[in-house]
Legacy VTK file of the C-alpha trace (Angstrom):
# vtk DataFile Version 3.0
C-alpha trace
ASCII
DATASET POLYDATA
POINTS 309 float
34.383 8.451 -5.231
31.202 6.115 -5.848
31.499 3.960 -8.165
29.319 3.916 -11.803
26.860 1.737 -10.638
25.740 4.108 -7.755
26.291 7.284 -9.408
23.825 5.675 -12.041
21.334 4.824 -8.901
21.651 8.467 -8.034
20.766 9.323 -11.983
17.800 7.144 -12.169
16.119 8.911 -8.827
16.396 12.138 -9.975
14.956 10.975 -12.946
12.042 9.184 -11.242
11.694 12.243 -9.366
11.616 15.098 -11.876
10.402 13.117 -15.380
7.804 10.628 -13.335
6.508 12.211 -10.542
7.443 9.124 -8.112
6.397 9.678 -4.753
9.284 10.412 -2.204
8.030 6.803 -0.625
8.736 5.024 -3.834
11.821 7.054 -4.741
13.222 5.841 -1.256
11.969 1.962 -1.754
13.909 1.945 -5.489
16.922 3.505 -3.672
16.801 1.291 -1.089
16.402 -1.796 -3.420
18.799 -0.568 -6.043
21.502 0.003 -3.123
20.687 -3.506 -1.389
21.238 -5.018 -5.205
24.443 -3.605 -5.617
25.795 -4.797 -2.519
24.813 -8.779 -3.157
26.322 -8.015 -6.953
29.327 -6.279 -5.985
29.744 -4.748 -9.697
31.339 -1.164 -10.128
29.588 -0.863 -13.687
25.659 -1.526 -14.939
27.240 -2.669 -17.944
28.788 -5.202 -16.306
25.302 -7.076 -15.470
25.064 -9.542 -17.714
23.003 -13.527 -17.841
25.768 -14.951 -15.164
25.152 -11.672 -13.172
21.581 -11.929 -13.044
21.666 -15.723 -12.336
24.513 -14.925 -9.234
22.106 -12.148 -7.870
18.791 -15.201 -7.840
21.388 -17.122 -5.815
22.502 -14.665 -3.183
18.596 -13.274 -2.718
17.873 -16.898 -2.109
20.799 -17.245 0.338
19.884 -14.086 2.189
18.587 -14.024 5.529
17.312 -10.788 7.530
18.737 -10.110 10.715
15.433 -12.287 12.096
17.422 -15.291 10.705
14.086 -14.739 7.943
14.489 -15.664 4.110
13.602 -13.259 1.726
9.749 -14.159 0.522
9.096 -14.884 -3.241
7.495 -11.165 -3.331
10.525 -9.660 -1.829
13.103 -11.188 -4.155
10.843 -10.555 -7.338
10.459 -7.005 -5.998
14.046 -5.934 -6.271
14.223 -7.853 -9.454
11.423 -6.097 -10.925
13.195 -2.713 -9.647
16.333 -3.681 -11.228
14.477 -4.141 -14.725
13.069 -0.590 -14.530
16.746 0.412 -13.537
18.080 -1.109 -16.286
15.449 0.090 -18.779
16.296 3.631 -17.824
19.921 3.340 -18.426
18.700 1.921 -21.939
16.180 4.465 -23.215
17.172 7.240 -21.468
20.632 7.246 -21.547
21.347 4.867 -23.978
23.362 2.870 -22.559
23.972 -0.372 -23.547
23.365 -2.991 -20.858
22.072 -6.043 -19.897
18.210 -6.381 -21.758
16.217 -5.922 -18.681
13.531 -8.408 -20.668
15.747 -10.855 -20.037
15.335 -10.785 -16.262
12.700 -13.371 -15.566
10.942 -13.190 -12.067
10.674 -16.078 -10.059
7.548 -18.236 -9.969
5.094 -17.033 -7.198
1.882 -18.864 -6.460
-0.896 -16.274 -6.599
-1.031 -14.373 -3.946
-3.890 -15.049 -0.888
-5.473 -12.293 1.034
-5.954 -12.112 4.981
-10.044 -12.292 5.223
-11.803 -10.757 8.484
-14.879 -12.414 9.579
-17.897 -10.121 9.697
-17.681 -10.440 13.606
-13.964 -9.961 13.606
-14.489 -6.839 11.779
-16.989 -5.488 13.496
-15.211 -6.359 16.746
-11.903 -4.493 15.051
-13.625 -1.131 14.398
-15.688 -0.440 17.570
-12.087 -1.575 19.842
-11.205 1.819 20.355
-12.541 3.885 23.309
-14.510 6.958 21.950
-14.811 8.616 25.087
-10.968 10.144 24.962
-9.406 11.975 22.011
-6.754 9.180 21.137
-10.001 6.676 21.045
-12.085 9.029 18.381
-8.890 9.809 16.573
-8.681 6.155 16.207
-11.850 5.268 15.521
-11.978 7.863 12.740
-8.573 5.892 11.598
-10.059 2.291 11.460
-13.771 3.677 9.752
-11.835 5.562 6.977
-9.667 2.608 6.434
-12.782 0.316 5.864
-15.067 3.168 4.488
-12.321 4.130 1.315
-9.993 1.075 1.210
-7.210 3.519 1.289
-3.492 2.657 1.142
-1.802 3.086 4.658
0.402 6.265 2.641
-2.738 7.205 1.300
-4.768 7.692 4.752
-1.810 9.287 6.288
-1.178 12.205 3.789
-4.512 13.500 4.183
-4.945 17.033 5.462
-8.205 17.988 6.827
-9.456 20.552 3.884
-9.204 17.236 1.644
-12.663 16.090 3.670
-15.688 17.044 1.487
-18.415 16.695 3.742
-21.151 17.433 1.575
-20.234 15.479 -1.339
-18.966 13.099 1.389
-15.831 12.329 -1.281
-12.019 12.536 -0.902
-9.494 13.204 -3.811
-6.792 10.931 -3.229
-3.541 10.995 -5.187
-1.957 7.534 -5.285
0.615 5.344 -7.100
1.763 7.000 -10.109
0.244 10.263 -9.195
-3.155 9.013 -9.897
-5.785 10.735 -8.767
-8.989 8.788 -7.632
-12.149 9.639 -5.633
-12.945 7.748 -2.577
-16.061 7.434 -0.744
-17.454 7.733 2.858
-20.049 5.738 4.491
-22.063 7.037 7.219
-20.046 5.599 9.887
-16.791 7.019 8.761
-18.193 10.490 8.409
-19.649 10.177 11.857
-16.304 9.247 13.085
-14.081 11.605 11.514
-16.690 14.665 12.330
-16.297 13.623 16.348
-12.697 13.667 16.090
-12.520 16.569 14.672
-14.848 18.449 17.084
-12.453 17.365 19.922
-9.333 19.056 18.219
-8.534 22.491 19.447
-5.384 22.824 17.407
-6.001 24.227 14.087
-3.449 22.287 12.462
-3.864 21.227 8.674
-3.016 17.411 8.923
-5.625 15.552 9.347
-4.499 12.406 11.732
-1.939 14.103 14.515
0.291 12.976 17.765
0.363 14.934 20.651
-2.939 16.167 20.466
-2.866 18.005 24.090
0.233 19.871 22.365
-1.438 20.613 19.255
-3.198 23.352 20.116
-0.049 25.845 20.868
1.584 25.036 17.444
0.461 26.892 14.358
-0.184 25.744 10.850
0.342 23.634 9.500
1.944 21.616 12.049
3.703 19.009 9.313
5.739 17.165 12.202
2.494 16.535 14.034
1.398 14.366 11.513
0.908 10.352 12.077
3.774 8.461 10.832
3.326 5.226 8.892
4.417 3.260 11.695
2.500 4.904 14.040
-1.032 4.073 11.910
0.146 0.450 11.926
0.954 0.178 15.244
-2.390 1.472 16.031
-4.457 -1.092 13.850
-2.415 -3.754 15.202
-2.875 -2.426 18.475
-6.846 -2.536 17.941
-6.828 -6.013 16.286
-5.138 -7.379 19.065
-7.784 -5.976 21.272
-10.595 -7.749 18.730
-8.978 -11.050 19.139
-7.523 -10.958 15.979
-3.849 -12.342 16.713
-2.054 -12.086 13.505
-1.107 -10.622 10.534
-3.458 -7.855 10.988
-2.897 -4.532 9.472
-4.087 -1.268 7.630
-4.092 -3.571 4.599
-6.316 -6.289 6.162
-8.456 -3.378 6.344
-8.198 -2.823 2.247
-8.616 -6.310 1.433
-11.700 -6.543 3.696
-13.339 -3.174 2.216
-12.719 -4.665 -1.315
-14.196 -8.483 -0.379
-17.311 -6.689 1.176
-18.165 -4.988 -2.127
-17.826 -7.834 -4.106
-19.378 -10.079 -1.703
-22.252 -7.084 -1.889
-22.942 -7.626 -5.776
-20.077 -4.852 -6.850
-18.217 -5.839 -9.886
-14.690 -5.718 -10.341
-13.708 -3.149 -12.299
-15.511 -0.663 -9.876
-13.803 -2.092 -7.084
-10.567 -1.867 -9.302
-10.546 2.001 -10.027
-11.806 2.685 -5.950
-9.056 0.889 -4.922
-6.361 2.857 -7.390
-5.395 -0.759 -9.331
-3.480 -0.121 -12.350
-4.251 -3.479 -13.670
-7.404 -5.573 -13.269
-5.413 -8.343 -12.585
-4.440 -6.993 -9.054
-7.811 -6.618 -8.511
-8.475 -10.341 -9.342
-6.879 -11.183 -6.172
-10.555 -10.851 -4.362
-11.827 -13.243 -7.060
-12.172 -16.068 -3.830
-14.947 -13.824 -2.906
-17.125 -13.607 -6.063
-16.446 -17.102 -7.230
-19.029 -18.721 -4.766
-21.344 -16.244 -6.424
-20.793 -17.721 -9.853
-21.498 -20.909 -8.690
-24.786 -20.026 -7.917
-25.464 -18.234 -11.010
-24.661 -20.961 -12.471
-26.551 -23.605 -10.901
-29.500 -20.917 -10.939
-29.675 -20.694 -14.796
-27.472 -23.083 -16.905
-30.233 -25.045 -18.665
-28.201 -28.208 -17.706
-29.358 -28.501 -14.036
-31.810 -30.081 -12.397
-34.879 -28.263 -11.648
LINES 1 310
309 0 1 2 3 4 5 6 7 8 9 10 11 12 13 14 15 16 17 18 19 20 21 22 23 24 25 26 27 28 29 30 31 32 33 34 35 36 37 38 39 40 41 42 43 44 45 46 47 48 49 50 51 52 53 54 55 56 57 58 59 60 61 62 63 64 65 66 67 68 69 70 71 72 73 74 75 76 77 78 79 80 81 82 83 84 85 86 87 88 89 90 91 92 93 94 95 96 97 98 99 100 101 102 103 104 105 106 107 108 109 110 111 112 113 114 115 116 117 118 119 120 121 122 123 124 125 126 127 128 129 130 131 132 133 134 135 136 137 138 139 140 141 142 143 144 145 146 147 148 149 150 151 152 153 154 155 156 157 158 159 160 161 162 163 164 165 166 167 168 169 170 171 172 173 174 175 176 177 178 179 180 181 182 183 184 185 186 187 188 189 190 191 192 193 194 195 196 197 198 199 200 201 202 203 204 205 206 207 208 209 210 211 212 213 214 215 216 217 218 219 220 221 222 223 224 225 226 227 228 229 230 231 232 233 234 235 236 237 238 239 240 241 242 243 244 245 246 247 248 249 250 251 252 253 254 255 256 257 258 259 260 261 262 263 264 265 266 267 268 269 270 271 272 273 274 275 276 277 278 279 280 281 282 283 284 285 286 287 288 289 290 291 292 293 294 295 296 297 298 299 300 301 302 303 304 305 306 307 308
């Protein structure tokens, strides 16, 4: 029988599935991370978490090492602490238990956290890789402009079903973390691309990016196992920036961070940039701030009354 630390796990993502409208992504990362807590803790009881506890489970996700002989990153380990806060905090409020005050779990220090920049050659190098005379190459294409064009989560881009494409309005709804709902925008480019790749689909499937496309076409709506899987999307960018010369750590992210640096850089100001990119806090979006410091610099030496003329 499982013990009452997992049957509480179990609890908690029902909960965050019927009371918070957690995406089945996130419900699977908090079970994951609940599950992979437990087994460094080794505790049959949430009650049974306590200062020591907390201090033991810092020691072990310092100790760890994935199966790459890897050790956990800073993010990583305050991830699953962070998770096991919100765990905790359920079990308090909602069930009123009495456990360990989830407060008291400090995260670790983290220096703040640096963003992969392209160059403007890199990225235009990145998004004309693909080879638009075959299907694969203008599904791709359409892929990498969206990407840059929205700065859409890789989830985000890869839930999107073809009647979600407003053409006129050129605007997508997008639900994302939360459940949020945002609008995101398309350039000229990305409409271009996604409006060839459509007109060389015969299928009439409902998801948007698709394997198999030769197959496609003898499978009816709306074709839900034909749809890109996160890994797949990845693969592809990577696959691309390789291609452009860019040798690591690209990804569909890169592709975020660089359509959030290019407003800025542009004269956009941050909390625009924050609700098109779905931020819940400024703060995250504060992470680009390397891009519109310069700027300030030379506002500053333009008009402080101090410099020289």
């Amino acid at each position: 029988m499982p013990s009452d630390f997992m049957q509480a796990i179990d609890r908690y993502l029902s909960y965050l599935q019927s009371e918070e409208n957690k995406s089945p992504l996130t419900i699977t990362s908090y079970g994951r991370s609940l599950r992979f807590t437990n087994s460094l803790l080794n505790v049959d009881d949430p009650r049974a978490i306590n200062k020591d506890t907390v201090r033991l489970l810092k020691q072990r996700l310092h100790a760890y090492r994935t199966r790459q002989d890897r050790e956990l990153t800073v993010g990583t380990k305050n991830h699953h602490l962070t998770i096991l806060r919100a765990f905790l905090r359920y079990l308090l409020q909602e069930e009123e238990i009495d456990v360990y005050p989830p407060d008291h779990i400090r995260r670790l220090k983290q220096d703040p956290r640096k963003v992969k920049v392209l160059s403007t050659a890199q990225l235009a190098s990145l998004l004309s890789s693909p080879d638009t005379t075959t299907r694969i190459g203008k599904r791709d294409r359409a892929i990498l402009e969206l990407f840059f064009s929205t700065g859409l989560r890789l989830s985000e881009l890869r839930s999107l079903n073809r009647d979600d494409l407003n053409f006129k309005t050129r605007e997508i709804p997008v639900r994302g973390k939360r459940g949020k709902v945002r609008v995101v925008f398309l350039t000229d480019q990305a409409e271009m691309a996604l409006r060839e790749y459509l007109a060389s689909r015969s299928d009439h499937l409902s998801t948007l990016f698709i394997r198999n496309l030769e197959r496609a076409g003898n499978v009816l709506p709306p074709g839900e196992t034909f749809r890109l899987s996160v890994v797949s999307i990845r693969n592809i960018v990577q696959k691309y920036a390789a291609q452009a010369g860019i040798v690591r750590g690209a990804s569909p992210h890169t592709l975020r961070h660089a359509f959030a640096t290019e407003l800025l850089h542009n004269g956009a100001d941050l909390r625009s940039v924050q609700e098109m990119l779905g931020h819940k806090d400024l703060s995250t979006t504060q992470i680009y701030t390397h891009v519109t410091n310069p700027q300030l610099k030379q506002v500053h030496r333009r008009y402080h009354p101090r410099q020289a003329a």
